[in-house]
N, C-alpha and C positions, 0 to 999 in steps of 0.2 A: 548510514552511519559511516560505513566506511566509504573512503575518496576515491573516485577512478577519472584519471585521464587518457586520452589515447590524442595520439597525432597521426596523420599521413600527410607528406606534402613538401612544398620547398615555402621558405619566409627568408627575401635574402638575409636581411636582419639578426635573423634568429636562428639558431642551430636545434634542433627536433629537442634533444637533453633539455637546451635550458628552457622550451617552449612546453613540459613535462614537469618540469621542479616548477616551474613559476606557476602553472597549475596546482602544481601540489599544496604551494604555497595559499592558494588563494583557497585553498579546502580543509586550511588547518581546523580553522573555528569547529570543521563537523566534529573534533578530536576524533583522536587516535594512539595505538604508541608503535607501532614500527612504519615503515616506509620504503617504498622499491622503484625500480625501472628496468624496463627492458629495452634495448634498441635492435632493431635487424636491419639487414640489406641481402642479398642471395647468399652471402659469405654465413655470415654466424649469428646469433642470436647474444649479446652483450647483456648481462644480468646483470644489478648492484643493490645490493639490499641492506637496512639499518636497520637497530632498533631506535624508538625515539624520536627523536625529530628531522625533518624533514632536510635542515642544515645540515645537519650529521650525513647525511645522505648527499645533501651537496660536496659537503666538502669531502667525501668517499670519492664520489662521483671526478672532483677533480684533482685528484691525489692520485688517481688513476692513469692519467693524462693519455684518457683515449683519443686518438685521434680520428680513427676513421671515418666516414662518410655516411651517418644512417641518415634513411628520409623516412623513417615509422618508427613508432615509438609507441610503448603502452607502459603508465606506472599506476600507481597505490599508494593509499595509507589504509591502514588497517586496525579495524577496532574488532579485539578478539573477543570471538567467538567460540571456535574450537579449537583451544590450544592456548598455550601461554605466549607473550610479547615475547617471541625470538626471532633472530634471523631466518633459522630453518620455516617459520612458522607465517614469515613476511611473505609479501606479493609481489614479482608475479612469481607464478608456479609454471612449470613445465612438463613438458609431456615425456613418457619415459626414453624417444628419440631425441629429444634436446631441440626437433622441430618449431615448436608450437609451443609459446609463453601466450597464459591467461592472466588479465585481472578481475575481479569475483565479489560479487556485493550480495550479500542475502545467505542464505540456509538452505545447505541440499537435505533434506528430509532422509535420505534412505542409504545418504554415503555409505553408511558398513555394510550394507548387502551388496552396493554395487562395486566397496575397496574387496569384501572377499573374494568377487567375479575375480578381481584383477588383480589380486595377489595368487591367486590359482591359475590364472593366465599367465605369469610370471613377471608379473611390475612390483618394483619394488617404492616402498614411501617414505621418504623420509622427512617429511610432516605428521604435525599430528592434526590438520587441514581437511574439513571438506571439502575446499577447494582446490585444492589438490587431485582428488578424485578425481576432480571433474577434469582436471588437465588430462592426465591420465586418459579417463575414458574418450576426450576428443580424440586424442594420439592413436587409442587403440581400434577407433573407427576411421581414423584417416587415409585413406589410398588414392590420396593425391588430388581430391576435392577438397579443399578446406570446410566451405559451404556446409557439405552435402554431411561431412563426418561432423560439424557441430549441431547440424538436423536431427541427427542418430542419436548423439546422444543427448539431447534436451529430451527427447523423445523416451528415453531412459529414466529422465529425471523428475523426482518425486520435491517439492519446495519451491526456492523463488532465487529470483538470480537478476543481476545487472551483470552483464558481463561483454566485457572486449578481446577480442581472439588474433594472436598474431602468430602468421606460420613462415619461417622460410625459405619453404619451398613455393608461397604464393606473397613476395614481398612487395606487391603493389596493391596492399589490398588487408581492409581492417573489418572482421566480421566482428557485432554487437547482437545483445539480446537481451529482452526486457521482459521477467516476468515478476510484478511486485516488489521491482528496486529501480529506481527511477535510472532512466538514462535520456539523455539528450544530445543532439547533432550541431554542432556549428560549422555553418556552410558558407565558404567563400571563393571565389574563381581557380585560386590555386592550391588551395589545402581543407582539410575535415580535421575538426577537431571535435574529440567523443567526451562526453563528461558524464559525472551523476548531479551535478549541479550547475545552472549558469555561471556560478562566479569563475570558475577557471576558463569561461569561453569569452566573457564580455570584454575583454581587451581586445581582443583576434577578432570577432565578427560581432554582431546585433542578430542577426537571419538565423533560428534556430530550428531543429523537428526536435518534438518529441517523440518518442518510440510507446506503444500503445503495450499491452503485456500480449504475449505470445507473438510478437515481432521481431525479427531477423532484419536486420541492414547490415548491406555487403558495401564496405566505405573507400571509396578511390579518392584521390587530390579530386576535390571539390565535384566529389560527385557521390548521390547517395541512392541507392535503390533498396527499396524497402518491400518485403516478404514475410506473407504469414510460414509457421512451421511446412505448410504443405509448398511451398514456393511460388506460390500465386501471388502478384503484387496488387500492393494494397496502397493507397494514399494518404498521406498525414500533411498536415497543413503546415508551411513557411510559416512560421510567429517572427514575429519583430520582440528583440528586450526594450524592456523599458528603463533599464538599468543603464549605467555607465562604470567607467573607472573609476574615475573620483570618486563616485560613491562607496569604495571599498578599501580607499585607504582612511588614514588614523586623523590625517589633517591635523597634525600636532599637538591633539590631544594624549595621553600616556595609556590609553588604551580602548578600544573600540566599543567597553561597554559604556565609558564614562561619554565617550562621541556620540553616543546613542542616547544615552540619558538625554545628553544637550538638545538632539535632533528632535527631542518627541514635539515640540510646539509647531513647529512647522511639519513633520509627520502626521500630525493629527488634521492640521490645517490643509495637509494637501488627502487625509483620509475623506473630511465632511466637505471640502470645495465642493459648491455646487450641486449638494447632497440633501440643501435645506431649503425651505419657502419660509421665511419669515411673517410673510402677509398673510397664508394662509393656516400658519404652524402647522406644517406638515416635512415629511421627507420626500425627498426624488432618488429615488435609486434604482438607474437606468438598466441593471443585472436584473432585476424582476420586476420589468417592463412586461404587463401584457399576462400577466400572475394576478391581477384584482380579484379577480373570479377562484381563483381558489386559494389565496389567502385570507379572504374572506368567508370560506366555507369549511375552515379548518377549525377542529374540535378540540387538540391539544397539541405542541410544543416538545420536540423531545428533542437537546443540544446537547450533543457530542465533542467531545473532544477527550486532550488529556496534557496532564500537567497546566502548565501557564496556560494555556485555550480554555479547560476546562472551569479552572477558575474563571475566565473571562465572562464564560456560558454564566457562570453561577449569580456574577452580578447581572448579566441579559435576564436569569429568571426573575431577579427582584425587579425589574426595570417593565417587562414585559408581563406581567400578572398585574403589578400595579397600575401601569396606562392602556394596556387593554382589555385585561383580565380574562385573559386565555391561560388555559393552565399549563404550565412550565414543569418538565423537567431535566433534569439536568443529568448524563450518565456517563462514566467511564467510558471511551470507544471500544477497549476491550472487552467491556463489560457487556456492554451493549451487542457486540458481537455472538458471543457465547451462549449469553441467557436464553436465547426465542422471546426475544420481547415482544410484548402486546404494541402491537404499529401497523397501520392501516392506511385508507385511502384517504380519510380526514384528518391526517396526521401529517404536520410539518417537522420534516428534521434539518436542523441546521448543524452541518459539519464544522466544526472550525481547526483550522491547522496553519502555522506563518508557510510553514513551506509547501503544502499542500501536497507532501509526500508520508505523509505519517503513515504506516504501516496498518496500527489497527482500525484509523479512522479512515483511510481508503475502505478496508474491508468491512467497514462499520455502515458505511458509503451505499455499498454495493447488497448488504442484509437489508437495507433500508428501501430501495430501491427493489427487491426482490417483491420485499411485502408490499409492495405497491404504496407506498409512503409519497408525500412532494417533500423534493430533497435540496435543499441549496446548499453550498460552499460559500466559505471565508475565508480565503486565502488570501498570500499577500506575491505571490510565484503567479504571475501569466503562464498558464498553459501548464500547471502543474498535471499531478494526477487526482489527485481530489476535483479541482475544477470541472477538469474536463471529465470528470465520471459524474458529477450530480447533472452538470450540464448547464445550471444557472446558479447565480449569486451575484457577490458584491467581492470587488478586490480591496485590497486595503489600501495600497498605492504607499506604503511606509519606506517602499526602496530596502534594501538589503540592510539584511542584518548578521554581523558578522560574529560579536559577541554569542558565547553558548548560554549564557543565561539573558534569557527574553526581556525585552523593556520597552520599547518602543510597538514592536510586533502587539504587546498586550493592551497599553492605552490604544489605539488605534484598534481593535480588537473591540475594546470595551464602547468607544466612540460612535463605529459601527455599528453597534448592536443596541446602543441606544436609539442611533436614528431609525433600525427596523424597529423598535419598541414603540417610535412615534408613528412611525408608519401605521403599524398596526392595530396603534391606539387612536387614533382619527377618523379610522375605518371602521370603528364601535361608539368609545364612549367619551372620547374627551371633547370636552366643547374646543371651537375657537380661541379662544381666553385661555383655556391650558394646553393646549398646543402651542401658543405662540411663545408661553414663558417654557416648554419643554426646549423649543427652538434656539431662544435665544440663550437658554443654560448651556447648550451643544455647543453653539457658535464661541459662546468664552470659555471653551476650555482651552485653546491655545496660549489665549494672554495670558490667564490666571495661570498658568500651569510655567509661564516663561516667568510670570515677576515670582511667583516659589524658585526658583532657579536664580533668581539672582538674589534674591535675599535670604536665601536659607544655606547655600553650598558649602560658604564658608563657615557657619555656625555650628552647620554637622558636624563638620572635618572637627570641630575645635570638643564635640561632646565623644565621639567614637572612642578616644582610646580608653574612656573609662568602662567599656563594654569587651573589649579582645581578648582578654582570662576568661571569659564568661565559659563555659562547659557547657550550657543548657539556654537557652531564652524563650520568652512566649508571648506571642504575639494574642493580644486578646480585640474582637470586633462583635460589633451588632450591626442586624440591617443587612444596607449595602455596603458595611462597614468587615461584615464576617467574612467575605471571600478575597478579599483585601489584606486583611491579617493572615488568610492562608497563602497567599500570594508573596506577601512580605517573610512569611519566614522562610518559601522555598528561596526565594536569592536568594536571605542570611546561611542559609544551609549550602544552597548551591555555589558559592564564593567564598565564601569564608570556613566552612566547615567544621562551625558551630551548630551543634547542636538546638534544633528549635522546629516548635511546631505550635502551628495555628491552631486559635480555637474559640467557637462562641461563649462569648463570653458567660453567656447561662451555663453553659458547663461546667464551667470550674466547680461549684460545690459536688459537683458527679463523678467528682475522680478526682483530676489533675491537679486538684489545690495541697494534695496532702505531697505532691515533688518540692512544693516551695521549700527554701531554706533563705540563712538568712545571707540577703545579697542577692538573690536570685533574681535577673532582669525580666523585668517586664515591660512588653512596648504596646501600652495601652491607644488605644482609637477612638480619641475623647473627643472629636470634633463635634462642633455645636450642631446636630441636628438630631430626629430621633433616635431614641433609644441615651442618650448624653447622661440622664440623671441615672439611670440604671448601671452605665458601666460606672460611673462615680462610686459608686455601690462597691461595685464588682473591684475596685482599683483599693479601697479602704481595705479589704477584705486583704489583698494582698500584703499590703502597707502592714495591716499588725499580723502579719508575718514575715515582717521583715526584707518584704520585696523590695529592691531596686525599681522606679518605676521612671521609664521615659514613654512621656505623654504627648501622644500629637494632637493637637489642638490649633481650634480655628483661633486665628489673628486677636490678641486683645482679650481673650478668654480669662480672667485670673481667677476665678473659680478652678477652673481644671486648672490651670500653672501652681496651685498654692499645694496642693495635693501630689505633686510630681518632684522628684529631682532632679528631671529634665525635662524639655520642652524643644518641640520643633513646630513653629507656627506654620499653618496653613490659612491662606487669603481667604476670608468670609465669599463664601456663593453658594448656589443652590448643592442641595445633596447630591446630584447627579454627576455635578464637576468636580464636587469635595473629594469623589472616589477617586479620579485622576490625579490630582493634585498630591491625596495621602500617598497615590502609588508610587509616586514619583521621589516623595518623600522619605520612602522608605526602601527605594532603589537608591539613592544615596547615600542613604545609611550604612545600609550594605556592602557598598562599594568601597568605602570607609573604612570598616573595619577591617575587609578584608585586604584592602591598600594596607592599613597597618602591620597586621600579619604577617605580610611578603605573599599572598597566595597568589598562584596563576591564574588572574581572574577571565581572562577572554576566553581561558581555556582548562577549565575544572577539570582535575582528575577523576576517570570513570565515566564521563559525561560527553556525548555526543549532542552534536543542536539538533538533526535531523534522526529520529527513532524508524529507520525504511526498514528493519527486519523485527522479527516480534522477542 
């Protein structure tokens, strides 16, 4: 959640500052609200810290008009945790010598026992920071090994941590540490630059490590040696990104979610390239190659995630019960964490997470794997930490996604997870003949989902402002149609900060019908396939109570159009596209409203894209 850069090195180009803000820059999306930097060279340790945004920090930064010479650099953004958005409260922290500035990603578990140690040591605090602490306790182990004094105290410490350490009294030299908060190395001839994300490295270099947990990297100009806590070196693997620059800016769109929306037709198309046999209607997916033998010998289905993932799982349960009728289900990753769930050796779990850092689904990951489960990953991060701990899966190949509310990451999610659906289903009970029409409904979800995009966008923009006073909305689905509407009302909520929540549609008479009043919107999921005549039902029922109803519906439907106040067509195809298409549909909507608004949409208040601490 929160953002860490580190630099060591020379770039004639670029000065270490602006090679650290333009990092910062490219880790906005995680949100945040303060923001910091530290520079050194043997001389002094140069601090600047804001609340807010990361310009605010720049333009501190050069209001300043520091001049001097630093070739190391560590900065932040910071999503609180302990303590409120203050200055005092920003990153980085120092040690009570003024030596050693840290920046700190994750939860130290035990901070108050170990601030008492050191406040009766006599350090004083003036955060209200666990990381802080931790600055502190490096300092209070340090005698002039940097190394060896951040051994000590990891060795102290109770939690989880990304962290980059700069001391200067050793200013050639950047020590990192990974336990349960992603960190990553970017490595080039004459400089390291340290991240918790690739987007701050992919300008600078493509050659990345990742850091495994309970890993030490002691980091020189372009050089990296890596150490468990005991000091024995250990190997991690040169990854190549697959990512670029362009990829991560706006390209003239007004903002990164609405760039994404656009991108999903070819996101999708570069997720299934290659991915499908038409001739034999089946899938190829080369991540679990050499797996026949025990996906084939699996007894039940347990898909992990949370938030936008989980929903994705939720439409794979409809998808994967129906084509191969293995039983599915679907759980919270924290949930699933916690419980002691019933999972075994004849049990597939399938993780899913965009960034492949999610916090309880790593650890959801690794429960799963204990009980001896077969475990794959969905991620959209080469060489994330999810990945790399189940050991196999399927990547999504979406390219980055910068927006904090998910869109692209989800079709492509959902894409994926049909084609193991087919997979799966080929390997039981679907003949040739419905494999092949699974196949070829997969292969058009690009088109359909680009001609909804050019003939609905403008239509939306012209229905939304009769929705933005709304206080409440409800998104009603059946089917594959139910995780869809929960799907849709988290963006309305997440961007707009209206008030809405998903719900099958058989529920309303079990509750939720007696909130209606009159005007109350509702965004019914009336596309023509099953379950159609039932929500018709379920929409009347709203209607003489005075609902507001905007109906999305397939292409040419006037049955469902006659019954609505509004309407946003979706192009007639099989129900397995229809879900992409509605999603799509209803990410526009969203983005709409919340355009109307004035809300901060790429970057929601309260909301981080990557959940790395619990």
């Amino acid at each position: 959640m929160c953002g860490i850069v580190g630099y060591i090195g020379s770039l004639d180009s670029q000065s270490p500052a602006e090679i650290l803000i333009q990092g910062l820059k490219r880790l906005e999306y995680r949100g945040y609200d303060s923001a910091g930097i530290a520079l050194l060279n043997k001389d002094e340790i140069y601090t600047c810290r804001e609340i807010g945004k990361v310009k605010g920090l720049e333009d501190k930064w050069l209001a300043a008009e520091n001049t001097v010479n630093y070739q190391v650099g560590i900065a932040h953004t910071r999503w609180a945790t302990h303590g409120k958005p203050t200055e005092e409260n920003a990153h980085p922290h120092r040690d009570s010598s003024g030596k050693i500035a840290i920046v700190h990603n994750g939860i130290i578990e035990n901070y108050q026992s170990l601030k008492k140690h050191l406040v009766n040591a006599g350090h004083e605090f003036y955060s209200e920071t666990d990381s802080e602490v931790l600055a502190k306790l490096i300092g209070y182990h340090y005698k002039g090994d940097l190394l060896q004094a951040v051994t000590d105290a990891l060795n102290q410490v109770h939690g989880t941590y990304g962290l980059v350490v700069a001391c200067k009294d050793e200013p050639n030299k950047l020590i990192a540490a990974r336990k349960g908060s992603p960190i990553v190395i970017g490595m080039s001839d004459k400089s390291s630059i340290i991240a918790s994300d690739v987007s701050a490295i992919v300008s600078h270099t493509k050659h990345v490590i990742y850091l495994d947990d309970d890993d030490l990297a002691v980091i020189t100009p372009g050089n990296v040696d890596i150490l468990d806590l005991n000091h024995r070196q250990v190997s991690r693997e040169v990854q190549e990104l697959d990512w670029d620059t362009d990829s991560t800016q706006k390209d003239g769109y007004e903002h990164f979610m609405l760039k994404e929306i656009f991108e999903q037709p070819e996101a999708i198309n570069n997720s299934i390239r290659g991915r499908y046999n038409l001739s034999i209607g089946n899938a190829i997916l080369s991540g679990l190659s050499g797996v026949d033998k025990e996906l084939a010998s699996i007894s039940q289905i347990i898909i992990l995630g949370c938030g936008t993932s989980m929903h994705a799982g939720m439409v794979a349960e409809y998808a994967i019960e129906e084509l191969a009728g293995i039983p599915v289900k679907v759980m919270q990753a924290a949930d699933f964490r916690y419980r002691n769930p019933i999972v075994g050796p004849n049990d597939l779990v399938i993780a899913i997470s965009q960034s492949g850092e999610t916090a309880d689904t790593l650890a959801a990951v690794k429960e799963a794997k204990q009980k001896g489960a077969f475990v794959i990953g969905l991620c959209n991060v080469v060489g994330s930490s999810i990945a790399r701990e189940a050991g196999r899966g399927v990547y999504l190949h979406a390219g980055p996604e910068i927006s904090v509310a998910s869109t692209k990451a989800f079709t492509c999610q959902v894409s994926v997870l049909l084609l193991l659906a087919l997979k799966l289903g080929r390997s039981r009970r679907l003949s040739l003949a419905q494999g092949v029409e699974v196949a070829q409904a997969i292969k058009s979800i690009p088109a359909i989902n680009q001609l909804l995009l050019d003939k609905q966008f403008n239509h939306i923009a012209t229905i939304a402002p009769a929705y933005t006073q709304a206080h409440s909305m409800f998104f009603l689905g059946r089917g594959y149609l139910y995780p869809v509407a929960l799907e849709g009302a988290l963006k309305l909520k997440e961007i707009s900060y209206i008030h809405a929540e998903g719900y099958h549609a058989a529920e309303l008479k079990h509750g939720p019908i007696a909130l209606l009043e009159e005007g109350t919107p509702i965004v019914a999921l009336l596309n023509d396939i099953e379950g159609k005549d039932k929500m018709l039902g379920n929409v009347e029922e709203c209607k003489a109570r005075g609902a507001r109803i905007l109906g999305i519906i397939t292409e040419g439907d006037t049955q469902a159009a006659e019954i609505c106040d509004d309407v946003i067509e979706i192009p007639s195809s099989h129900k397995l596209s229809t879900v992409l298409s509605t999603t799509i549909a209803l990410q526009l909507f969203s983005y709409q409203v919340a355009k109307l608004k004035g809300c901060e949409i790429d970057q929601p208040r309260n909301l981080a894209k990557s959940v790395t601490v619990e």
